[in-house]
ROSE-144115 format. One record per residue (C-alpha): residue in one letter; x, z, y. Coordinates in steps of 0.05 Angstrom, whole numbers, plus 5000, padded with zeros to 4 digits. Example, Ala and Ser with C-alpha at 12.3 -4.5 7.8 and 13.67 -1.06 7.14 Angstrom:
BEGIN
NODE res    u    w    v
NODE   a 5246 5156 4910
NODE   s 5273 5143 4979
END
This chain:
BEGIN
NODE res    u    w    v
NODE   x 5000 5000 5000
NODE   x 5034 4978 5065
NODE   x 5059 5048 5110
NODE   x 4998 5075 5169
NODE   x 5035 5066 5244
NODE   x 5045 5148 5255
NODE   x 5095 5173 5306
NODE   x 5085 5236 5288
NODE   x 5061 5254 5216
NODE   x 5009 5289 5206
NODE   x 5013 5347 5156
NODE   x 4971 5337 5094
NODE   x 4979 5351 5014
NODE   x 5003 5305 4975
NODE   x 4954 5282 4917
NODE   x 4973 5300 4845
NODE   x 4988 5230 4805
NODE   x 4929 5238 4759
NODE   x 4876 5243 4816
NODE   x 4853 5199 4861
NODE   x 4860 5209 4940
NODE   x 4819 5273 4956
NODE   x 4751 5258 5000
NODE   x 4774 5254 5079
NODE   x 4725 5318 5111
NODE   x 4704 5322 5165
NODE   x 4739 5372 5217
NODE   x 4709 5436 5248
NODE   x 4721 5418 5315
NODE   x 4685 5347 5313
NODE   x 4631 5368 5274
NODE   x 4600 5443 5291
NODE   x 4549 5442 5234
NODE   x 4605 5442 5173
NODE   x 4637 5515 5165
NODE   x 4696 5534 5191
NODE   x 4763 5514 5151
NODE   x 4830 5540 5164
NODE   x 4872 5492 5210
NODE   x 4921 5435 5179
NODE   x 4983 5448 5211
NODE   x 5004 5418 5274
NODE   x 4939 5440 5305
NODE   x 4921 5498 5352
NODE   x 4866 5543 5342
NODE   x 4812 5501 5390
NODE   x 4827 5431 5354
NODE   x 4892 5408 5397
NODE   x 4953 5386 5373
NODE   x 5014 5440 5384
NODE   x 5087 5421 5380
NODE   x 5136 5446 5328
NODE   x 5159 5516 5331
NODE   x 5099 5546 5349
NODE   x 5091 5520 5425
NODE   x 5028 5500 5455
NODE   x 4992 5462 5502
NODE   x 4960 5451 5551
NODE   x 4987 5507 5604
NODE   x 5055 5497 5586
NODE   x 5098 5509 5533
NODE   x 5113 5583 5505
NODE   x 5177 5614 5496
NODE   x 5205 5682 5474
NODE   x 5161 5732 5510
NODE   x 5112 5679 5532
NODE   x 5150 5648 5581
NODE   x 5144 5576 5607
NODE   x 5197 5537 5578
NODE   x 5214 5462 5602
NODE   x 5182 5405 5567
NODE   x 5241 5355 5551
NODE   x 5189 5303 5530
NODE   x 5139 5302 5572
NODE   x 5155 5267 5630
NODE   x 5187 5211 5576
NODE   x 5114 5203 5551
NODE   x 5087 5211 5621
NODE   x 5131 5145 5639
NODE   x 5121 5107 5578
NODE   x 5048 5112 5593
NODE   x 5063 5089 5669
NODE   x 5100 5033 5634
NODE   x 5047 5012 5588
NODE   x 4992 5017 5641
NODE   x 5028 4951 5657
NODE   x 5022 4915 5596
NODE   x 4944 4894 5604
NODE   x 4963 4862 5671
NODE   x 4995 4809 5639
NODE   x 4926 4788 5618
NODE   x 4901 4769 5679
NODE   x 4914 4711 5718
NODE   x 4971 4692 5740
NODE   x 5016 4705 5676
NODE   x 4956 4685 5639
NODE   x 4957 4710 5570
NODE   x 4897 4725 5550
NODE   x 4900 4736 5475
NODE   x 4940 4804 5502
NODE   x 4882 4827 5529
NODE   x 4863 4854 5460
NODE   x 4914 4899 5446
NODE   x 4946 4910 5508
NODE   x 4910 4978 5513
NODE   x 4955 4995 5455
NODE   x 5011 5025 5471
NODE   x 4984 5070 5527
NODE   x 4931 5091 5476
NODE   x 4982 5116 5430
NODE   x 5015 5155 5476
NODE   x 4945 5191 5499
NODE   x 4926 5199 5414
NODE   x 4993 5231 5405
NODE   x 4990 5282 5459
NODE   x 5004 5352 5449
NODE   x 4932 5372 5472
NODE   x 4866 5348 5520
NODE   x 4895 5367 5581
NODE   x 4964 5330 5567
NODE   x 4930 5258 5535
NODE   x 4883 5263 5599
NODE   x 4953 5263 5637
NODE   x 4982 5206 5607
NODE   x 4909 5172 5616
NODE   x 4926 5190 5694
NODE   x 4998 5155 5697
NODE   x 4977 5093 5653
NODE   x 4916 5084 5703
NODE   x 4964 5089 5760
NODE   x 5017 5041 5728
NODE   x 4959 4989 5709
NODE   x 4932 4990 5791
NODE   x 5006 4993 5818
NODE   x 5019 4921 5777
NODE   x 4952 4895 5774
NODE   x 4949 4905 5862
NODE   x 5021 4894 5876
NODE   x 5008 4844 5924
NODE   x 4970 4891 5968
NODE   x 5035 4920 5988
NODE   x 5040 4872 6055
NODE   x 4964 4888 6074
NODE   x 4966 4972 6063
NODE   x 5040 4979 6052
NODE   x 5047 5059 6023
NODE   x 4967 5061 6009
NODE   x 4977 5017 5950
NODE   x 5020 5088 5915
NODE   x 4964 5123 5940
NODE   x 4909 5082 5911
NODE   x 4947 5069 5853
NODE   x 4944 5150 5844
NODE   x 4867 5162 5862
NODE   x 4841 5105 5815
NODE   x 4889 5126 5758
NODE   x 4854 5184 5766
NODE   x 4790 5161 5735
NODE   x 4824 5137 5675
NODE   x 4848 5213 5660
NODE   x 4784 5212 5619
NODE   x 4797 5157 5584
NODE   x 4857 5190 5559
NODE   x 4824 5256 5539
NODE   x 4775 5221 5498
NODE   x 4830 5173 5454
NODE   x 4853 5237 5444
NODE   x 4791 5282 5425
NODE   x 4769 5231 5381
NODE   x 4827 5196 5358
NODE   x 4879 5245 5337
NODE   x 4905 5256 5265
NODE   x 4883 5272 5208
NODE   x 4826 5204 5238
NODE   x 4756 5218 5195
NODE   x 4707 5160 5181
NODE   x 4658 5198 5234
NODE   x 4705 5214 5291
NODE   x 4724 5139 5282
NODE   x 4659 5115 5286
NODE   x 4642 5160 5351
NODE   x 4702 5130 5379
NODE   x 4692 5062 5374
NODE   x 4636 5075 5412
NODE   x 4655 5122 5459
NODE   x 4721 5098 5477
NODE   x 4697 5042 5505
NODE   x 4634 5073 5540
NODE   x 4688 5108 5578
NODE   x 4726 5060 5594
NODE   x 4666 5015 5625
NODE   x 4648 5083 5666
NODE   x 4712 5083 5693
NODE   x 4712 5009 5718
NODE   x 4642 5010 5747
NODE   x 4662 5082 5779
NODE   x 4714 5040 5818
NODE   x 4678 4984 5826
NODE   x 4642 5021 5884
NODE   x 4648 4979 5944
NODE   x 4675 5042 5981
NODE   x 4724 5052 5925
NODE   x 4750 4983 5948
NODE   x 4707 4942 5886
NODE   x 4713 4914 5826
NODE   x 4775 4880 5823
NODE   x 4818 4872 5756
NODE   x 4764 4886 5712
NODE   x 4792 4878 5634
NODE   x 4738 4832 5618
NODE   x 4762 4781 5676
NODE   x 4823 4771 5635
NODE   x 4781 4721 5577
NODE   x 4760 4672 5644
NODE   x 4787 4621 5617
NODE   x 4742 4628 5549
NODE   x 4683 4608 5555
NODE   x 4660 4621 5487
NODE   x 4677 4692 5503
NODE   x 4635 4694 5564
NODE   x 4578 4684 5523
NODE   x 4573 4754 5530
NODE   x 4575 4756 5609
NODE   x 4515 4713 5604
NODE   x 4487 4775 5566
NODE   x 4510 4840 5599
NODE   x 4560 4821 5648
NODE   x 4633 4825 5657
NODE   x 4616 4899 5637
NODE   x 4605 4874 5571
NODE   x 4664 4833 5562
NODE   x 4709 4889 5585
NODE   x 4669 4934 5537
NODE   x 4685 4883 5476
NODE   x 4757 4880 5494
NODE   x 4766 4957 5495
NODE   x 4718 4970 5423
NODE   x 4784 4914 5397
NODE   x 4828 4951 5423
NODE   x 4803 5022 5387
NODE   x 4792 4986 5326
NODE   x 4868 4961 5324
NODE   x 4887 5033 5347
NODE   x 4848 5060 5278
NODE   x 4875 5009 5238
NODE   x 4950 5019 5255
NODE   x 4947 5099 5256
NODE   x 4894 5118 5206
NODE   x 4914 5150 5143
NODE   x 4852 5150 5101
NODE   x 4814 5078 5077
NODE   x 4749 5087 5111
NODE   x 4767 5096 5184
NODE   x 4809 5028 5174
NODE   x 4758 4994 5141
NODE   x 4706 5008 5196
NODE   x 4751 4988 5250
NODE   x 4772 4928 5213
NODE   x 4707 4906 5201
NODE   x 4688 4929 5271
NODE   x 4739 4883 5311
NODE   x 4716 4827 5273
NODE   x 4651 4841 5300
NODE   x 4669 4846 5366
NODE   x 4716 4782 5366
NODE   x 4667 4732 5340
NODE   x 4609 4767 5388
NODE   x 4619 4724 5438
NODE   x 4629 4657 5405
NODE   x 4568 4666 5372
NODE   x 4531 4677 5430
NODE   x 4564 4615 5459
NODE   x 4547 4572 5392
NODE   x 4473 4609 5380
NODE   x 4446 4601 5451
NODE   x 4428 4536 5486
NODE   x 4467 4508 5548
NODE   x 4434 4520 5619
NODE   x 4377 4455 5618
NODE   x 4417 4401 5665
NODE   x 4369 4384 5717
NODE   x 4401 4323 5764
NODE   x 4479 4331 5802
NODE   x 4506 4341 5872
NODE   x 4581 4327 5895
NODE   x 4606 4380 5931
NODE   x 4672 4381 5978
NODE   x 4719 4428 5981
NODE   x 4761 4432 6043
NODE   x 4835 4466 6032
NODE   x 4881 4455 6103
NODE   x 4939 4492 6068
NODE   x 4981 4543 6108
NODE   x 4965 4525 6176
NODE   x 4978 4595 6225
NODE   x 4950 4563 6287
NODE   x 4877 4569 6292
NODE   x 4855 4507 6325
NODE   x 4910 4470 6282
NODE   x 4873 4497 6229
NODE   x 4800 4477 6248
NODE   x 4836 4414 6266
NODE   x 4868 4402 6197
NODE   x 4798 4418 6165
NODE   x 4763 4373 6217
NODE   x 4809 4316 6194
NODE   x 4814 4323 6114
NODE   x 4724 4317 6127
NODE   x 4732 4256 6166
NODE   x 4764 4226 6108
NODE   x 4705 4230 6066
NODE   x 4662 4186 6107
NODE   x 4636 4129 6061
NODE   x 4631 4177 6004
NODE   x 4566 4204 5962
NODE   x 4575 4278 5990
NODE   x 4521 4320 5982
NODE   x 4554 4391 6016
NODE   x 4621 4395 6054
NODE   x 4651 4469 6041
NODE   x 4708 4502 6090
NODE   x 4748 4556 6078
NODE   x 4736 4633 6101
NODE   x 4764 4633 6171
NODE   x 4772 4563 6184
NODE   x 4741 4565 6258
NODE   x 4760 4619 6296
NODE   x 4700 4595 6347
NODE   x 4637 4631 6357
NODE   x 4597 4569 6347
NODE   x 4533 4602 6376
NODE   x 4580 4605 6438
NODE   x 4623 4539 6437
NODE   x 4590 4478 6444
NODE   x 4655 4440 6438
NODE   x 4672 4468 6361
NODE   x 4599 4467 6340
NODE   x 4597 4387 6372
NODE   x 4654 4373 6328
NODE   x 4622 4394 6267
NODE   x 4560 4365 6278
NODE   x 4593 4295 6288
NODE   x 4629 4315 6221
NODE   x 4569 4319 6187
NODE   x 4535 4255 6212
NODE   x 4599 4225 6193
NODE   x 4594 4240 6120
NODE   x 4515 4253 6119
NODE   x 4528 4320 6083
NODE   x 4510 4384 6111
NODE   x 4578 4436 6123
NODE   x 4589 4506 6107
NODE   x 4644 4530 6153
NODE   x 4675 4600 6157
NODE   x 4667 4629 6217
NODE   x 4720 4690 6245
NODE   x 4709 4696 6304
NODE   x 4686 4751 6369
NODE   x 4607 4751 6380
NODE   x 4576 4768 6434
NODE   x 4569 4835 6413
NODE   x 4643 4842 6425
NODE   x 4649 4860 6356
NODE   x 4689 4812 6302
NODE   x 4649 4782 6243
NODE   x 4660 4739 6183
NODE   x 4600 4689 6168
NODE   x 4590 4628 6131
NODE   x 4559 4576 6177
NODE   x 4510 4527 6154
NODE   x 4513 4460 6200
NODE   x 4475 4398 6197
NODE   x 4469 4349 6259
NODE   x 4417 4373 6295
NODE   x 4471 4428 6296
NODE   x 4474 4508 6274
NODE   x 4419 4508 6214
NODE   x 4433 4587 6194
NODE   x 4488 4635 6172
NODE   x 4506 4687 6123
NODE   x 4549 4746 6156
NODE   x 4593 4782 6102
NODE   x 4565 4842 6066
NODE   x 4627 4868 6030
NODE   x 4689 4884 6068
NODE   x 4764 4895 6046
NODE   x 4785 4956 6053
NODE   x 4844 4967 6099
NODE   x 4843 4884 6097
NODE   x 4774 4873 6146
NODE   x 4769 4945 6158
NODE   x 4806 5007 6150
NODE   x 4759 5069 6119
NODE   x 4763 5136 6154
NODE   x 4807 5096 6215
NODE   x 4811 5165 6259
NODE   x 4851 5191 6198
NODE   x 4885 5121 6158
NODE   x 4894 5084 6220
NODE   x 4969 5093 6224
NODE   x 4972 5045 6157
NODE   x 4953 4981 6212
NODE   x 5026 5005 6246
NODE   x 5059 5000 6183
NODE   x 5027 4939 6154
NODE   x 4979 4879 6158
NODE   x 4919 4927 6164
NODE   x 4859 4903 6201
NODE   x 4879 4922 6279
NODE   x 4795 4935 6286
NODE   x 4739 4944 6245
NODE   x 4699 4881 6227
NODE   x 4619 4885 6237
NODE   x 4588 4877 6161
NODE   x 4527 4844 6149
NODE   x 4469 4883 6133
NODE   x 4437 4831 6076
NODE   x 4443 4772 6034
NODE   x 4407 4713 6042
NODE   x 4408 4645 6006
NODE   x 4427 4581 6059
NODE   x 4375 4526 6057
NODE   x 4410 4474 6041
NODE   x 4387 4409 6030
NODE   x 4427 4343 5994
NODE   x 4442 4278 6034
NODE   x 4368 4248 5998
NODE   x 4341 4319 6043
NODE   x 4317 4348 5967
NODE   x 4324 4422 5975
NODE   x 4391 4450 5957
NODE   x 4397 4523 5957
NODE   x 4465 4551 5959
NODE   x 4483 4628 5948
NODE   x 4541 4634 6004
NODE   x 4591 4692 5993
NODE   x 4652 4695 6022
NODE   x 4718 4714 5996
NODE   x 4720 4790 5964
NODE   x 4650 4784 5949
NODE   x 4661 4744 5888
NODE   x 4681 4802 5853
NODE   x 4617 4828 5852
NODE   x 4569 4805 5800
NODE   x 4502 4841 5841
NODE   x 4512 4799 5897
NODE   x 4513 4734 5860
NODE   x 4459 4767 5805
NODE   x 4423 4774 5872
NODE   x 4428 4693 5896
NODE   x 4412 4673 5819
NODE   x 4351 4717 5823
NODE   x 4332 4693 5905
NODE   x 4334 4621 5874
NODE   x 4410 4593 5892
NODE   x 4422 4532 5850
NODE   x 4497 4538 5866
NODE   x 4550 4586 5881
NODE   x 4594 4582 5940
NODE   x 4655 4629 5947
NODE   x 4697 4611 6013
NODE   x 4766 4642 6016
NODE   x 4827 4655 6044
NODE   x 4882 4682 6011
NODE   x 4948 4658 6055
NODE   x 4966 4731 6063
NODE   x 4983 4735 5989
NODE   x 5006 4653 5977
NODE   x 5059 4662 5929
NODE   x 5032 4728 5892
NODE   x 4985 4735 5828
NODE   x 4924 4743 5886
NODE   x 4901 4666 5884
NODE   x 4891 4655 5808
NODE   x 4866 4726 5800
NODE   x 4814 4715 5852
NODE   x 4792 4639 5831
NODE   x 4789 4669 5764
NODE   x 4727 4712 5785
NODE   x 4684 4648 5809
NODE   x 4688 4626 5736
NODE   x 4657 4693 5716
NODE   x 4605 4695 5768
NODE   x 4587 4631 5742
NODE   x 4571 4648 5671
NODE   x 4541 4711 5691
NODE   x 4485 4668 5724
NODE   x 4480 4610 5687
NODE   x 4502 4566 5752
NODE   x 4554 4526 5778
NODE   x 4607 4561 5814
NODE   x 4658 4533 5871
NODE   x 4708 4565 5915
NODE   x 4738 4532 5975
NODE   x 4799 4564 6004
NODE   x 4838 4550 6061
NODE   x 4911 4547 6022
NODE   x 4887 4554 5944
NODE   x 4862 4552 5889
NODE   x 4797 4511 5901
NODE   x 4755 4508 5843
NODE   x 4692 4481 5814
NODE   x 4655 4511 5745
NODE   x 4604 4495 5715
NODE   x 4547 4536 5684
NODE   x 4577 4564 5634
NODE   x 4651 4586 5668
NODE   x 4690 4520 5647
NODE   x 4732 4494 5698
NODE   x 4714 4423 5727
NODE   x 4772 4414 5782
NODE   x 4825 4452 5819
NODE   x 4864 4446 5875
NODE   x 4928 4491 5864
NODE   x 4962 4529 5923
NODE   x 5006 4463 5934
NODE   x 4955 4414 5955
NODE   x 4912 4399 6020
NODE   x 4855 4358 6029
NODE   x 4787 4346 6003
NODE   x 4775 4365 5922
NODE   x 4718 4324 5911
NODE   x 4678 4350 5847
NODE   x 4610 4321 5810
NODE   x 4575 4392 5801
NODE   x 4523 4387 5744
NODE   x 4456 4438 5763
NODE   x 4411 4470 5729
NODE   x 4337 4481 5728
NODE   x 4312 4516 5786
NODE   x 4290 4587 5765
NODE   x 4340 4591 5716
NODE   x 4361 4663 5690
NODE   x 4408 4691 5642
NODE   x 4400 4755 5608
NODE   x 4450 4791 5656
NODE   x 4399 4760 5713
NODE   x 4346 4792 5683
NODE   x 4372 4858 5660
NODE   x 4428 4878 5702
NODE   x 4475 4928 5696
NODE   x 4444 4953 5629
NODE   x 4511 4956 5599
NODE   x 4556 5003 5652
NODE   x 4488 5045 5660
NODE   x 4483 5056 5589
NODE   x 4564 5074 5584
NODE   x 4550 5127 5636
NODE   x 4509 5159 5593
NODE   x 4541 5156 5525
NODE   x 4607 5180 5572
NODE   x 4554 5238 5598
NODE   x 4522 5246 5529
NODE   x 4595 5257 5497
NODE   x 4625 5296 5554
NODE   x 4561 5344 5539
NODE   x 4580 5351 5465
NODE   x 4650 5366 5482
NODE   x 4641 5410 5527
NODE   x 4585 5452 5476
NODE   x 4638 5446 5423
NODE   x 4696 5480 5467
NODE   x 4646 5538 5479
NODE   x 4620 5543 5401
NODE   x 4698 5557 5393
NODE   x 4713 5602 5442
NODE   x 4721 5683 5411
NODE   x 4663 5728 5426
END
């Protein structure tokens, strides 16, 4: 029989040659209905792991006299699980590897299952948190320069749970049960963490672990169902199931996370192969206007002004600019709003064009401008702000990080709704278009929200110069692709320097214009039937909802079995 992963044995008899394996039982401290047996060794008296020589955690390891003595290991394990929250990164965009997204949660899981006690696996669930956010975000540095350490330290936080629960579940001697409960509430927990931070105020929900499989379509099936939540919630229950099956001693807890992962994997696929495609219902061609790096604002509107003109003569149902591409109030400047309104009588498509600009207000807004001939048709001003990037939160207190940084100098005035832009094609049939701009795509209400309001597309306009020759662009196009499966519509994304994209219904990828190209990516955008919905449409967030409450649910039992243990 091939040798069980185990850096650290666990202590257990070894069977007499004429009988079989004894029965695995169940332990006292995972289930408080079986009587009390006496602890295996290697345990402390409420269910943790100690180390050798009679020292215990959590609280610090006990000397002669019980005095704290150092722990030489520790801080190793500490940084190995900083090190491997690093590992899942390379999932994601732009490295790409997306088969790694499976096991990448590995390592770091190891390190929590192997911790001396709770307290310490919650920890290491801490630092492997902060290591994934400090790689994952690294090209925040220019925009909140010694925020990203501290953000990197608040959201690893959240994981600390994580950690506590691989090891409260997971440790060895593994029974069939407590593998069972943790291949469901593993994941649970890690879902609650991700939609804890995907709170806008939290700064959203970027680098989700299901965003890593954008590229898979067949895999997406299940955003179409419940979400990136769900995705992220298959590629965690993998990653328990491979954790079991390397580390387990006994047959049973391999054989049902064997048999679970296999489950998991061809979930999606059979979603994609069971379920019919989105109904086609007709085509538009969109434009997608990318300038490049141009610094100068008017050299900028000018470079967009001049890669539309070139389209004149063309079937183009919709021109889309970038985020920021006029820095003109075009309620207020009759020159920039004449401009586009020749544009669009030039190519007989309407334009979307990003507007950054001073209203009359005095305050600064971001809105996506909808522009026909007859001249401003409506606009959609941004909801969702980047923190420290369009504003900075508690300013009175963080507002030094704008002296030390790229930092938004002011606040910018959010939107207070979202609205679908009435579009119409260059035949004047009704178009509606669900018009978010930049961060917002990593949202999946706002765009369950257009689906729902009736948008037959998805626009995302973006700007990402900030952050050209980072991971940033391909992790953010990635998201439109998501967004698009979630819904069950065609996605695009227009950005001023790259990556433009176009996807269809389902996530696949119908054209790109990479961060070294300008011009106008002209794309053939197949639709779908007007009133359209996918499950996720309809349902929501079921899944991270119902992961907050097997997380509560399980956090409830825990906490009833620590008191059930505790002396008289």
């Amino acid at each position: 029989m091939p040798r069980r992963l185990a850096l650290t044995s666990p202590a257990r008899r070894t069977p007499h040659p004429s009988h079989p394996e004894q029965p695995e039982q169940p332990e006292h401290s995972s289930d408080p209905g079986h009587p009390r047996r006496p602890e295996p060794p290697g345990h402390s008296e409420h269910g943790e792991h100690s180390e050798p020589g009679g020292q215990s955690e959590p609280g610090g390891q006990s000397g002669h006299g019980g005095q704290p003595q150092a722990h030489p290991h520790r801080y190793r394990a500490r940084f190995g699980a900083l090190a491997a929250g690093a590992v899942p990164v390379l999932a994601f965009p732009a490295p790409g590897q997306a088969w790694l997204a499976w096991v990448a949660l590995v390592p770091g899981m190891l390190l929590m299952q192997r911790a001396p006690g709770g307290r310490e696996a919650a920890v290491r669930g801490w630092w492997f948190g902060a290591g994934f956010i400090l790689t994952a975000m690294y090209w925040l540095v220019p925009s909140i320069g010694p925020g990203l350490p501290v953000l990197a330290v608040l959201f690893g936080a959240l994981q600390g749970g994580f950690g506590y629960a691989v090891h409260r579940l997971l440790h060895p001697p593994l029974t069939g049960r407590r593998a069972l409960l943790a291949l469901l509430v593993v994941p649970a927990v890690w879902v609650t963490t991700e939609y804890a931070r995907s709170w806008d105020a939290l700064g959203g929900p970027w680098a989700l672990l299901g965003a890593t499989q954008w590229q898979h379509p067949a895999i997406l099936g299940l955003a179409s169902t419940g979400g990136i939540w769900l995705v992220s919630a298959a590629v965690a229950a993998a990653n328990t199931g491979v954790l079991i099956v390397l580390t387990a001693v006994h047959r049973r807890p391999r054989a049902l996370a064997a048999l679970t992962t296999v489950l998991v994997l061809a979930a999606g696929p059979l979603l994609f192969a069971l379920r019919d495609a989105p109904a086609p219902a007709g085509a538009v061609t969109v434009a997608l206007i990318q300038p490049g790096i141009v610094d100068d604002p008017q050299a900028r509107f000018e470079a967009s002004a001049q890669a539309t003109a070139a389209l004149g003569g063309q079937p183009v149902d919709l021109v889309v600019w970038g985020e920021s591409s006029t820095t003109a109030d075009l309620d207020r400047d009759p020159a920039a709003l004449d401009q586009l309104r020749r544009l669009s009588a030039v190519t007989g498509a309407q334009i979307i064009a990003g507007e950054d600009a001073r209203k009359a207000d005095g305050r600064i807004s971001k809105d996506a401008v909808l522009v026909s001939p007859a001249g401003v048709l409506d606009r959609y001003r941004k909801i969702r702000l980047v923190p420290f990037g369009e504003y900075i939160p508690l300013r009175p207190v963080l507002g030094w990080i704008a002296g030390v940084s790229r930092a938004a100098g002011e606040n910018r005035a959010p939107g207070t709704a979202f609205h679908v832009l009435p579009v119409t094609d260059r035949a004047g049939g009704p178009l509606p278009v669900g018009a978010l701009i930049c961060f917002e795509s990593a949202f999946p209400d706002l765009a369950r929200t257009a689906a729902r309001d009736g948008a037959r597309v998805l626009v995302y306009q973006s700007s990402t110069s900030t952050f050209q020759h980072t991971w940033a662009p391909e992790q953010h196009v990635s998201l439109a692709a998501i967004r698009a499966a979630e819904t069950g519509r065609p996605a695009v994304q227009a950005s001023l320097t790259g990556v433009s994209a176009a996807f269809d219904a389902q996530g696949r990828e119908l054209a790109r214009l990479g961060t070294d190209g300008t011009g106008a990516l002209t794309v053939r955008l197949p639709l779908t039937e007007p009133g359209t919905l996918t499950w996720y449409d309809r349902i929501g967030d079921v899944v991270p909802i119902s992961a907050l409450l097997v997380t509560a649910g399980a956090t409830a039992a825990a906490w009833r079995s620590s008191r059930g243990r505790r002396p008289a």
